[in-house]
BAVEXLUM-596382 format. One record per residue: z, x, y of N, C-alpha, C, O in turn. Coordinates in steps of 0.1 Angstrom, whole numbers, m for minus. Layout:
npz; npx; npy; capz; capx; capy; cpz; cpx; cpy; opz; opx; opy
Z; X; Y; Z; X; Y; Z; X; Y; Z; X; Y
...
This chain:
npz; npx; npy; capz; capx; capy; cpz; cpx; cpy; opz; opx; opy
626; 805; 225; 630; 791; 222; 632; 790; 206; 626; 800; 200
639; 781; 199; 643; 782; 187; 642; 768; 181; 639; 757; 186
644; 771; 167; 642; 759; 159; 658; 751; 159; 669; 757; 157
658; 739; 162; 671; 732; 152; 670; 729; 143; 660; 723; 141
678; 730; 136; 680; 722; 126; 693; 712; 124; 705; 714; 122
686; 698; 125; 698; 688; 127; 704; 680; 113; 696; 672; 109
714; 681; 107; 716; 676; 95; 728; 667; 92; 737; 673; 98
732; 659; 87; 745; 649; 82; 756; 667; 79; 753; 677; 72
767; 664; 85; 777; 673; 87; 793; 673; 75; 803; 680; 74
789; 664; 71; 805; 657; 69; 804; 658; 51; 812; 651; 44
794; 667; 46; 804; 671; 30; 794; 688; 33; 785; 693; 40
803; 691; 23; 795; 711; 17; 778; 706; 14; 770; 711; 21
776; 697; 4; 766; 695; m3; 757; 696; 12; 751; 707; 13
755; 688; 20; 747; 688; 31; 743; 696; 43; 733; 697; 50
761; 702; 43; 758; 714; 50; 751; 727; 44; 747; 736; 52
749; 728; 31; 743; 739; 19; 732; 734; 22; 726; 740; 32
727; 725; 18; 706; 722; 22; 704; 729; 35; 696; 738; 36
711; 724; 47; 708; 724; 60; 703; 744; 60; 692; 750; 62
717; 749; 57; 716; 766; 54; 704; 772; 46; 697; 781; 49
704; 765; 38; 694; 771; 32; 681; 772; 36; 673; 782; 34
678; 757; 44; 660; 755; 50; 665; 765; 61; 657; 775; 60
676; 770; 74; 679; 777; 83; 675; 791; 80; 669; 797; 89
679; 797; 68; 679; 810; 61; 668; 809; 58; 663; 816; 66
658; 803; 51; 645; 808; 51; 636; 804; 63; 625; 809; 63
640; 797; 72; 628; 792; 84; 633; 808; 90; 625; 817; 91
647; 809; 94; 649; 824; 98; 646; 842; 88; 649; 854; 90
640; 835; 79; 633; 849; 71; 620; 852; 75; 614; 862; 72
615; 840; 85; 601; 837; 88; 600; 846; 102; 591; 854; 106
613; 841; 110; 610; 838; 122; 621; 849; 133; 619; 852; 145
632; 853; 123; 641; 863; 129; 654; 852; 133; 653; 843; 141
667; 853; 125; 678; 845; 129; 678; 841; 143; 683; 831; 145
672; 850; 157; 677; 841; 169; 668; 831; 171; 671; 824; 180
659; 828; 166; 652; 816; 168; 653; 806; 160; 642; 799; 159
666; 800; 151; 670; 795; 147; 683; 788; 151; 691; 795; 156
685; 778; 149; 699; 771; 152; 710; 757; 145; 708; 745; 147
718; 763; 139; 724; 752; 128; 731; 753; 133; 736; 763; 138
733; 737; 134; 753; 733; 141; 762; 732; 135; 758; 732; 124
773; 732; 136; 784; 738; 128; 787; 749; 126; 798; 753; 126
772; 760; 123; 776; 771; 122; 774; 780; 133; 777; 792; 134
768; 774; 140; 764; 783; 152; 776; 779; 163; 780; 786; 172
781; 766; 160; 787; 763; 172; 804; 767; 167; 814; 765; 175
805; 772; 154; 821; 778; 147; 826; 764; 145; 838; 764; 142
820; 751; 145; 830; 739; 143; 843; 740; 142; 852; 737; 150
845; 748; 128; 859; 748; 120; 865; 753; 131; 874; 748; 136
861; 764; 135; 872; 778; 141; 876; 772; 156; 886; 773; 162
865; 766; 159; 866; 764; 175; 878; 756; 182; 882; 745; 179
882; 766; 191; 896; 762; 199; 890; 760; 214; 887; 770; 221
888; 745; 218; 890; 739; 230; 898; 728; 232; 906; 722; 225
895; 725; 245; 906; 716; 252; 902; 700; 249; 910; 690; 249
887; 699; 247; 886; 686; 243; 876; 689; 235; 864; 688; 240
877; 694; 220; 870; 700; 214; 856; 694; 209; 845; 700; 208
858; 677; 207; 843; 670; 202; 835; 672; 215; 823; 676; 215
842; 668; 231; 829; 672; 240; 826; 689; 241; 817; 695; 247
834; 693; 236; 828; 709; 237; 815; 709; 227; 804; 714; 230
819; 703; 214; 808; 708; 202; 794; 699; 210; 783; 703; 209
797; 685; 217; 785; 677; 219; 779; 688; 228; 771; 696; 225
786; 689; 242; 778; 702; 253; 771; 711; 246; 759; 711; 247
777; 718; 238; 771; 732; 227; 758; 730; 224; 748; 737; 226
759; 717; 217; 747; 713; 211; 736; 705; 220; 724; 704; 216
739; 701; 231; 732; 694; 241; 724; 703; 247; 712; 702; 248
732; 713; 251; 727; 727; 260; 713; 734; 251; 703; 736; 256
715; 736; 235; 706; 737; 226; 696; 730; 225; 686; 737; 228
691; 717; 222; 684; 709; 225; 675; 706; 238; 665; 699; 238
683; 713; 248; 673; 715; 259; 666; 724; 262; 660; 725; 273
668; 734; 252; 655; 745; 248; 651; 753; 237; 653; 765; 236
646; 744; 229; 640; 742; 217; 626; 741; 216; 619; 736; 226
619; 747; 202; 608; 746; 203; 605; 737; 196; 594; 731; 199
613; 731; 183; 610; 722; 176; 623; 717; 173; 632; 724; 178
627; 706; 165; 636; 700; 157; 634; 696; 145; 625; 688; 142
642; 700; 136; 637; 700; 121; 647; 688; 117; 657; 685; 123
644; 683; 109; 657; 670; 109; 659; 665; 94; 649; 658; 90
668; 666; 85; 673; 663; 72; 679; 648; 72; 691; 645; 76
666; 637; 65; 669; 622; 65; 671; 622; 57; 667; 631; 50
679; 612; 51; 678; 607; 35; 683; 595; 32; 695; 594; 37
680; 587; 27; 686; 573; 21; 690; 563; 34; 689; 564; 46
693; 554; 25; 690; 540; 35; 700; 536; 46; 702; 524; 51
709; 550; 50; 720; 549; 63; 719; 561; 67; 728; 569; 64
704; 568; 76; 701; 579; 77; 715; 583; 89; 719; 573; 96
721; 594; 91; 736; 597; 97; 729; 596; 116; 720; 602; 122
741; 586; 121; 736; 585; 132; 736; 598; 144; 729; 600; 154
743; 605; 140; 741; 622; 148; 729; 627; 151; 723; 630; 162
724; 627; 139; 712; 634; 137; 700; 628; 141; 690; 635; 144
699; 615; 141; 690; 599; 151; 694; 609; 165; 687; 617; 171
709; 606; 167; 710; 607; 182; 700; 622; 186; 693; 620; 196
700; 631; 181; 699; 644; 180; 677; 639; 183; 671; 641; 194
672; 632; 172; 658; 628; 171; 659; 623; 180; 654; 632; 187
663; 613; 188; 661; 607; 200; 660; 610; 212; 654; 604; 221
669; 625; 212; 665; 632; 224; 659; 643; 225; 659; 650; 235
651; 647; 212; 641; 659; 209; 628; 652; 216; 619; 657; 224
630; 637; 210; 613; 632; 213; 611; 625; 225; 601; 621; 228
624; 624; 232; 623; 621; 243; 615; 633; 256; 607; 631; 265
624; 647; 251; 619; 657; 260; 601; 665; 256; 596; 675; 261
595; 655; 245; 583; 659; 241; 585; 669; 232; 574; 674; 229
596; 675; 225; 598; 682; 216; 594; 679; 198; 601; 672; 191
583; 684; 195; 580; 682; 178; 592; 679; 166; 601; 686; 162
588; 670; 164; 599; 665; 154; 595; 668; 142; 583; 667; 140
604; 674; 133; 598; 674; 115; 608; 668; 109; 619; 672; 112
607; 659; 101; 619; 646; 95; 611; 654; 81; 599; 655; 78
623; 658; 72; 624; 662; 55; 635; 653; 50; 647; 650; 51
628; 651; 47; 635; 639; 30; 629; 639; 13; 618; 643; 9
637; 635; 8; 637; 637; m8; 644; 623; m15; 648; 621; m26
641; 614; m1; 644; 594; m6; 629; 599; m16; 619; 607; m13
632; 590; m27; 621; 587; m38; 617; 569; m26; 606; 568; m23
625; 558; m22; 624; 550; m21; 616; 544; m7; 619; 549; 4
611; 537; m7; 602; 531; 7; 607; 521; 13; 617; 516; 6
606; 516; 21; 614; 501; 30; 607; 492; 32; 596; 491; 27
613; 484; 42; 604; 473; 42; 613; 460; 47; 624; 458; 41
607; 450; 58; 621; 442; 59; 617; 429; 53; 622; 419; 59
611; 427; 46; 610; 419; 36; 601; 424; 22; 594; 434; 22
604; 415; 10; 596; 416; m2; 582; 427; 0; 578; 438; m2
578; 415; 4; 559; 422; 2; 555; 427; 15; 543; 429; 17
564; 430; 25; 560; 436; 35; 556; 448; 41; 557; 456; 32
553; 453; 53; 549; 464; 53; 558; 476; 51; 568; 478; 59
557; 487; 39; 565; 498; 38; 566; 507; 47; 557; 506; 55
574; 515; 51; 581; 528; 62; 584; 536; 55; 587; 532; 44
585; 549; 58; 593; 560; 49; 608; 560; 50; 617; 564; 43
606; 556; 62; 624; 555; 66; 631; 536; 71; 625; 527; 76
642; 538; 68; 648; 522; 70; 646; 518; 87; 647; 507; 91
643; 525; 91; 640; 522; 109; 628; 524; 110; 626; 536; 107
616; 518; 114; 601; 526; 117; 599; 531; 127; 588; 535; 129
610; 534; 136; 611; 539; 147; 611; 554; 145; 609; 563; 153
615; 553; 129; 618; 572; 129; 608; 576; 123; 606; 588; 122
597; 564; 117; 584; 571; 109; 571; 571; 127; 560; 575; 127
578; 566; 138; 574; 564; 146; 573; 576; 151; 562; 580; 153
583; 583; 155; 589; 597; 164; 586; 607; 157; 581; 616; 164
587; 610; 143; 582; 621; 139; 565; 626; 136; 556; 621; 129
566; 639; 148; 554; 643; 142; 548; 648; 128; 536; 646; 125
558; 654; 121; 556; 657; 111; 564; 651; 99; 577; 652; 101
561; 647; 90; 572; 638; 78; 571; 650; 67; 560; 652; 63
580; 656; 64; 575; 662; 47; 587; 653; 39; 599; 649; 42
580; 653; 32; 590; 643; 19; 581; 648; 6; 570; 649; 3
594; 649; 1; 590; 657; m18; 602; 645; m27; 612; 648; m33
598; 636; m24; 602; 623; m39; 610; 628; m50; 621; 625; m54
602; 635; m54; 606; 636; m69; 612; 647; m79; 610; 658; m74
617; 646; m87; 626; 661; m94; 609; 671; m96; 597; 667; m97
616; 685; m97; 606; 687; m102; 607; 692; m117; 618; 691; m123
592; 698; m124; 592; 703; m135; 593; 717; m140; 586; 727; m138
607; 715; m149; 612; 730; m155; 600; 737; m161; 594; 730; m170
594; 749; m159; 586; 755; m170; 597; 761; m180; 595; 760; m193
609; 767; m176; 618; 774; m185; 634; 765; m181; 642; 766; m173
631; 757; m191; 646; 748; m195; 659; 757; m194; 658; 769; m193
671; 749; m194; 682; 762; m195; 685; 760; m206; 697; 764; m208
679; 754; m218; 687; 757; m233; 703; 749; m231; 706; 741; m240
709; 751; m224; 726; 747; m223; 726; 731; m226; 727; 728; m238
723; 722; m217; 723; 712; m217; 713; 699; m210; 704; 704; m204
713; 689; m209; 702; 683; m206; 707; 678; m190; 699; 674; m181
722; 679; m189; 729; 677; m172; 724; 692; m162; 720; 693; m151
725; 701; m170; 722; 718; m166; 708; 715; m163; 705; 716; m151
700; 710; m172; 684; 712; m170; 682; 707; m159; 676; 713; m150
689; 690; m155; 690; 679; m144; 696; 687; m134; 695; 682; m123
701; 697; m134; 705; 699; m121; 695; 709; m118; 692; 710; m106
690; 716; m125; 679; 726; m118; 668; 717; m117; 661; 722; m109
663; 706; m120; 653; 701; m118; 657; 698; m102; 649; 703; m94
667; 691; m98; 671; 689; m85; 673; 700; m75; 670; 700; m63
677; 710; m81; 679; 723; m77; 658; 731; m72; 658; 740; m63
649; 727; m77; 640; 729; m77; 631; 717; m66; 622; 718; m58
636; 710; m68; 630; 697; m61; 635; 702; m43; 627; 698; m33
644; 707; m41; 647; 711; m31; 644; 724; m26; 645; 726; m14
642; 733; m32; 632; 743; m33; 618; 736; m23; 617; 738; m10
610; 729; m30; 597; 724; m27; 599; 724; m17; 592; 732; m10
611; 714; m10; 611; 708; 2; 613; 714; 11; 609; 708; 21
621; 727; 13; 626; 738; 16; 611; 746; 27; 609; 749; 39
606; 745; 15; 596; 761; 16; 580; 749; 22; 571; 756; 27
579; 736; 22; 567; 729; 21; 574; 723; 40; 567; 717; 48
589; 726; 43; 591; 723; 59; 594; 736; 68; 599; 734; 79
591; 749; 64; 592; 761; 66; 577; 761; 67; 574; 766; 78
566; 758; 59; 553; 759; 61; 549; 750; 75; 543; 752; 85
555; 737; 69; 555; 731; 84; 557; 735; 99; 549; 737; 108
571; 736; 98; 570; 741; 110; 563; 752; 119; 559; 751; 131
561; 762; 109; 551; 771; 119; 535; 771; 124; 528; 779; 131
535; 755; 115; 520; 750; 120; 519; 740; 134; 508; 737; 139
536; 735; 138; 533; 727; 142; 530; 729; 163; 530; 739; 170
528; 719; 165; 517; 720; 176; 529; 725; 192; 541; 727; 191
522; 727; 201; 539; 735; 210; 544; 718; 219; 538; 707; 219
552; 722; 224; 563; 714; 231; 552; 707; 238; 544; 715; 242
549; 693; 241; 545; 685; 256; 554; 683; 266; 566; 681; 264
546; 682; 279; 556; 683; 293; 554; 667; 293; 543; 661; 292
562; 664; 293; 561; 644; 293; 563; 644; 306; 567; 652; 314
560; 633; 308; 564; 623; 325; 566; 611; 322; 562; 604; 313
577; 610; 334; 589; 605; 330; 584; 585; 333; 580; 580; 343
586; 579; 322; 579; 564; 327; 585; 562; 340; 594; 568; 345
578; 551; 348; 584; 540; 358; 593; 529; 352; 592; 522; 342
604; 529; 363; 614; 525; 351; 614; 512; 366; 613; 514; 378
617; 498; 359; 618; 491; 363; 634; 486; 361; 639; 481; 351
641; 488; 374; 653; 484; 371; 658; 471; 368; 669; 469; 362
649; 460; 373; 661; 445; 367; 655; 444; 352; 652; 432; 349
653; 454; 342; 653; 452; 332; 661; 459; 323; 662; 471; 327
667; 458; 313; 673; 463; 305; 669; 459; 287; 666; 450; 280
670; 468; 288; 661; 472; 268; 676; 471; 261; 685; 479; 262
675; 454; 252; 692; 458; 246; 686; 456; 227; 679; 448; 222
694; 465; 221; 687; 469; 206; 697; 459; 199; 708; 462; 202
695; 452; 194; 709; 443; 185; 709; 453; 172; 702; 462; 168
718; 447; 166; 723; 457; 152; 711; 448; 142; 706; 438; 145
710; 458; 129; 703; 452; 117; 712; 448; 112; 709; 441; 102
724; 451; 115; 736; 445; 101; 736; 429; 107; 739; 420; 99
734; 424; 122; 738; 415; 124; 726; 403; 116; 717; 407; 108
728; 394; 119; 724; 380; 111; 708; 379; 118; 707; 380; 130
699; 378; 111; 683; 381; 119; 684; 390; 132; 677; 387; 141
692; 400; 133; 689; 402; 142; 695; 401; 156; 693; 408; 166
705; 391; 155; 711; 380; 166; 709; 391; 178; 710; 403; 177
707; 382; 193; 707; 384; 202; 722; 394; 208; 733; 387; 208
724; 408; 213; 734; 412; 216; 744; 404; 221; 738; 394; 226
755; 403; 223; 764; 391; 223; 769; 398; 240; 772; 409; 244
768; 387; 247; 768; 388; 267; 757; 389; 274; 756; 388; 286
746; 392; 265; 740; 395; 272; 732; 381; 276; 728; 380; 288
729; 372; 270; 724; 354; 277; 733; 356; 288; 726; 365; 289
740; 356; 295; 748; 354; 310; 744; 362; 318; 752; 363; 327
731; 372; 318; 728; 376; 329; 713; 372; 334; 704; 381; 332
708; 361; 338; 698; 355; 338; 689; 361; 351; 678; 357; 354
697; 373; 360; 691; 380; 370; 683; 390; 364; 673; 393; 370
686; 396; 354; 678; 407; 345; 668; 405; 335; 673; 401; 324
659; 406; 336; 646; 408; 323; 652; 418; 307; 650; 430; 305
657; 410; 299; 660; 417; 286; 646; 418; 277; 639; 409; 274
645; 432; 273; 633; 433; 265; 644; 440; 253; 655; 444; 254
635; 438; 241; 642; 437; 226; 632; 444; 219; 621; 446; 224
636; 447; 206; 627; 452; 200; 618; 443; 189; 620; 432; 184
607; 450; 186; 594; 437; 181; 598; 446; 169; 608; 441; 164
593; 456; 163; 592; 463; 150; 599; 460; 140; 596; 468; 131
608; 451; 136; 613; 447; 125; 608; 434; 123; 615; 430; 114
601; 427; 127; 592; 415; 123; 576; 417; 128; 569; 407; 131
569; 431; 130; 559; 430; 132; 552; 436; 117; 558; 442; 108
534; 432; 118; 526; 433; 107; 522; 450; 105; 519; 455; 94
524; 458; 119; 522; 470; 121; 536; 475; 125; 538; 475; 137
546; 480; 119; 559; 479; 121; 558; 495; 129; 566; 497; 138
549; 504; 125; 550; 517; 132; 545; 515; 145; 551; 520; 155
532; 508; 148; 525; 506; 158; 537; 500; 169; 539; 506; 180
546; 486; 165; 556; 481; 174; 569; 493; 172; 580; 490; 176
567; 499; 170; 581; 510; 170; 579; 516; 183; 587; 518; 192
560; 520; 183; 558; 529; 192; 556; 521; 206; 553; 528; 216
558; 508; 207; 559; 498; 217; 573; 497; 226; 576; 499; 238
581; 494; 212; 593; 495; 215; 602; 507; 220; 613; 505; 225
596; 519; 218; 601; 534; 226; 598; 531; 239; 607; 533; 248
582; 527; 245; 578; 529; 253; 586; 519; 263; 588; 522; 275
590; 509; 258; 596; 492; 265; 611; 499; 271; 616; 495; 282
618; 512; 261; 633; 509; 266; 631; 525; 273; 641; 529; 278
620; 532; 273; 623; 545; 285; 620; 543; 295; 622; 551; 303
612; 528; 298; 607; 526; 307; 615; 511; 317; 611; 507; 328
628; 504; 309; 636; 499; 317; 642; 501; 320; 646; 512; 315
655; 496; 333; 666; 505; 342; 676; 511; 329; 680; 523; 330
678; 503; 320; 692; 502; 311; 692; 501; 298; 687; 491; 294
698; 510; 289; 697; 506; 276; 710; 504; 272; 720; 510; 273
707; 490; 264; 726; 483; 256; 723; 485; 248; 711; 482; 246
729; 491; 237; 728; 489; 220; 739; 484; 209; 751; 487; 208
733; 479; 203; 750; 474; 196; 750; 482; 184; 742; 482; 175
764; 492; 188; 764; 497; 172; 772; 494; 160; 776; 502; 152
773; 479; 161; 781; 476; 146; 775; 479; 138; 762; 479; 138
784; 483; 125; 777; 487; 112; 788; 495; 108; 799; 498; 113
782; 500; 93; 789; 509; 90; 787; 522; 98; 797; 529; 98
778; 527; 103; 779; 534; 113; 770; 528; 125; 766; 517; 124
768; 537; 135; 756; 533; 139; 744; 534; 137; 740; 545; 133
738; 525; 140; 721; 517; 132; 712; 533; 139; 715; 540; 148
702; 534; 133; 696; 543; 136; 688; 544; 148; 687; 554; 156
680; 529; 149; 676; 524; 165; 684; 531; 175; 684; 541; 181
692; 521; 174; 708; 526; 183; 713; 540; 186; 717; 545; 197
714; 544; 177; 713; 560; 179; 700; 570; 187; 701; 578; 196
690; 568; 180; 678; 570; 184; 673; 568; 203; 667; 575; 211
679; 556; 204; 679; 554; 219; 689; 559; 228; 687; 560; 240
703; 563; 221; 708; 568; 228; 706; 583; 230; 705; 586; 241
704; 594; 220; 694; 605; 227; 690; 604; 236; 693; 610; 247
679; 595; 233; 664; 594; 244; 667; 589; 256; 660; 593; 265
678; 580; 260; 682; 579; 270; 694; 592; 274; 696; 595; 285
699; 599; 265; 710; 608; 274; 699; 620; 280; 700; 627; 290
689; 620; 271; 677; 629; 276; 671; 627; 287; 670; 638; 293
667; 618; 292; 662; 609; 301; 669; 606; 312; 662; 600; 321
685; 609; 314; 693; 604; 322; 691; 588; 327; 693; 582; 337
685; 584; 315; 683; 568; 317; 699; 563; 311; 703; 566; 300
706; 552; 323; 720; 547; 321; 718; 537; 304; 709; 529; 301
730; 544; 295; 734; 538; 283; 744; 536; 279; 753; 544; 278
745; 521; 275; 758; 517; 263; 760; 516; 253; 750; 519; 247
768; 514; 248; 772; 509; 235; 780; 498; 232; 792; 499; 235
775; 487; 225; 786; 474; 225; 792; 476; 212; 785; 471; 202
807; 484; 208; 813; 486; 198; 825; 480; 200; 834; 485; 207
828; 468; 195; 842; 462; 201; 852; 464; 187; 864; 464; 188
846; 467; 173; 859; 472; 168; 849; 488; 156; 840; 489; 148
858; 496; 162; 855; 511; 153; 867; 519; 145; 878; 519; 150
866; 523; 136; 876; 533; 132; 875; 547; 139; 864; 551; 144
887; 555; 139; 885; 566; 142; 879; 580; 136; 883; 579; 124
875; 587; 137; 876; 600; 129; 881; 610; 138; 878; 614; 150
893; 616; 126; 900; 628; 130; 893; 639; 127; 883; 636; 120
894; 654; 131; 892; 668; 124; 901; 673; 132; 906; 668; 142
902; 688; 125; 915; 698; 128; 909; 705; 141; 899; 710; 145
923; 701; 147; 915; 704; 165; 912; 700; 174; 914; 706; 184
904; 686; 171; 899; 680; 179; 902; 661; 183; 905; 653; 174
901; 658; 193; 903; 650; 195; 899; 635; 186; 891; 637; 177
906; 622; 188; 903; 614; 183; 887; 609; 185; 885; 605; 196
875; 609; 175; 861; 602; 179; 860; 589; 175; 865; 585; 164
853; 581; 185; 850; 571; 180; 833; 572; 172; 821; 573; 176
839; 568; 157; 819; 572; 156; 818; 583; 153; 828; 590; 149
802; 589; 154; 798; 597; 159; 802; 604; 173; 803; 597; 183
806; 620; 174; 811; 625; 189; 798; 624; 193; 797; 616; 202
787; 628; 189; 776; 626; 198; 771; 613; 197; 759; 612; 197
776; 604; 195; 772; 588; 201; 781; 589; 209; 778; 590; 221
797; 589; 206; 803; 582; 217; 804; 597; 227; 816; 599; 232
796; 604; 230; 796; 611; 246; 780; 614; 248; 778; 624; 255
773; 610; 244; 763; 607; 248; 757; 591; 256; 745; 592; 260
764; 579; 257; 766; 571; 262; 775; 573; 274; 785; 581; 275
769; 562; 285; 778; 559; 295; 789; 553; 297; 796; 554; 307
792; 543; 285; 803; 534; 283; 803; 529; 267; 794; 529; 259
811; 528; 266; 811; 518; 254; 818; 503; 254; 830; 503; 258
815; 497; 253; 814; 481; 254; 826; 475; 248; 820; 471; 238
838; 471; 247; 847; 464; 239; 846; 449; 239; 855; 444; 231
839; 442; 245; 833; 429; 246; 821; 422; 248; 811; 428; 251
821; 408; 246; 811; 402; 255; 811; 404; 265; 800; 404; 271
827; 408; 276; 827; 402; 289; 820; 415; 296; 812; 414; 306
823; 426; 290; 822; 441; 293; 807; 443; 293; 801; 448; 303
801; 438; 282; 784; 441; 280; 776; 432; 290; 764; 433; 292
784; 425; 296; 775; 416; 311; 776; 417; 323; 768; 415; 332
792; 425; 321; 796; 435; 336; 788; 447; 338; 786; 453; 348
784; 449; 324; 773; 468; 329; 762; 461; 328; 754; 466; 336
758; 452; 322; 745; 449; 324; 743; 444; 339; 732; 446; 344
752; 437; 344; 743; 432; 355; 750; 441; 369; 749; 437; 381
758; 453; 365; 763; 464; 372; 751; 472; 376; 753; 483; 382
């Protein structure tokens, strides 16, 4: 069984971190017990027929035998892949390690309760957090300049974090055999977006008054991790999960549940009624995220649509 390592895909800069914690967790552990996407799965090189569902399978098939998931968060639009990716590690009882190097804490108001991450759902799921804040300290300056010095101090700060989730992981605890909740079907767990206005109620969903909609509590509770861990349990345990993923991408909740539901073979949507596309060389047009949009069962282009699967 092997480690993943799940990371934001879409500059050099991010794919270089990802490599480097892979290269030293595999100095530890022997390259086949390691696993980085993109590079393991040839992204660039790969010639298929419908190439984004080839890379999601690749990576799905990986995920379902794993010993751990190592996971590279950072800043306050953590990449929804990599949620999706958390969502279905911690769904199958697989150990999570979430590494970040955000200096900053959250919170959904002023003086309210802080999170490490913009969703408390993710300071919820992970077993293990390493986070290293801060640059570190040069003992030997580079003399050149004071941007040169700034970048080894960064260059060092990532070091820490490197070598402090490499120690992690080999401490951490083995896989649990979960069982699977009782899932009550006339209910459906629907996540509304944070971009929307407080919150607003998913849009179609008041017109199905045959179904019990449960929602999430954790962005207005006083123990925001405690209701995160309420709110996992609320949507593995009803027939259906809707999520709306407007936003600049998809919301991390939203992603997060969709994992855990494609893990779960618990039925999932997505209410996206307007997205851009993303191209790459090769591959088909995605909407999104490829592992959002084929990790869902539908994607939603309406009100009228999100009340037809819900009460389908």
């Amino acid at each position: 069984m092997s480690y993943y390592v799940a990371h934001r895909l879409f500059a050099a800069h991010d794919r270089a971190l990802a490599a480097q914690l892979a290269h030293h967790l595999a100095c530890k552990l022997g390259e086949d017990h390691v696993f980085l996407p993109f590079c393991d799965t040839d992204e660039e090189n790969l010639v298929a027929d419908v190439k984004g569902r080839r890379l999601f399978e690749l990576d799905r098939e990986r995920l379902n035998r794993i010993r751990a998931l190592i996971a590279i968060v950072h800043g306050p639009s953590p990449d929804d892949g990599v949620c999706m990716e958390i969502g279905y590690a911690a769904a199958r009882g697989v150990p999570v390690i979430l590494l970040t190097t955000d200096f900053q804490d959250y919170s959904a108001t002023p003086d309210g309760p802080r999170t490490t991450f913009p969703d408390p759902l993710l300071d919820a799921l992970a077993t293990r957090i390493v986070r290293t804040p801060r640059l570190a300290t040069l003992t030997q300056p580079s003399g050149t300049s004071r941007f040169a010095d700034f970048a080894l101090r960064n260059q060092a700060q990532v070091q820490q974090a490197v070598d402090a989730c490499v120690d992690t992981a080999l401490q951490l605890p083995a896989p649990t055999n979960t069982t699977a909740p009782t899932r009550a079907d006339s209910t459906v767990y629907a996540e509304p977006s944070p971009y929307a206005l407080s919150h607003h109620p998913l849009p179609g969903l008041v017109r199905c008054p045959s179904v019990t909609a449960l929602g999430p509590t954790r962005f207005a509770a006083a123990e925001p991790v405690t209701a995160a861990c309420h709110d996992w349990a609320a949507a593995l345990s009803s027939g259906r999960i809707v999520v709306d993923a407007c936003g600049p991408e998809t919301p991390p909740g939203a992603a997060l549940l969709i994992g855990a539901a494609c893990a779960a073979g618990l039925p999932a949507a997505a209410y996206l009624p307007r997205s851009s596309y993303t191209h790459a060389a090769g591959r088909e047009p995605n909407r999104r995220n490829l592992m959002i949009q084929y990790g869902v069962d539908a994607l939603l282009n309406s009100e009228e649509e999100v009340t037809a699967w819900i009460g389908g």
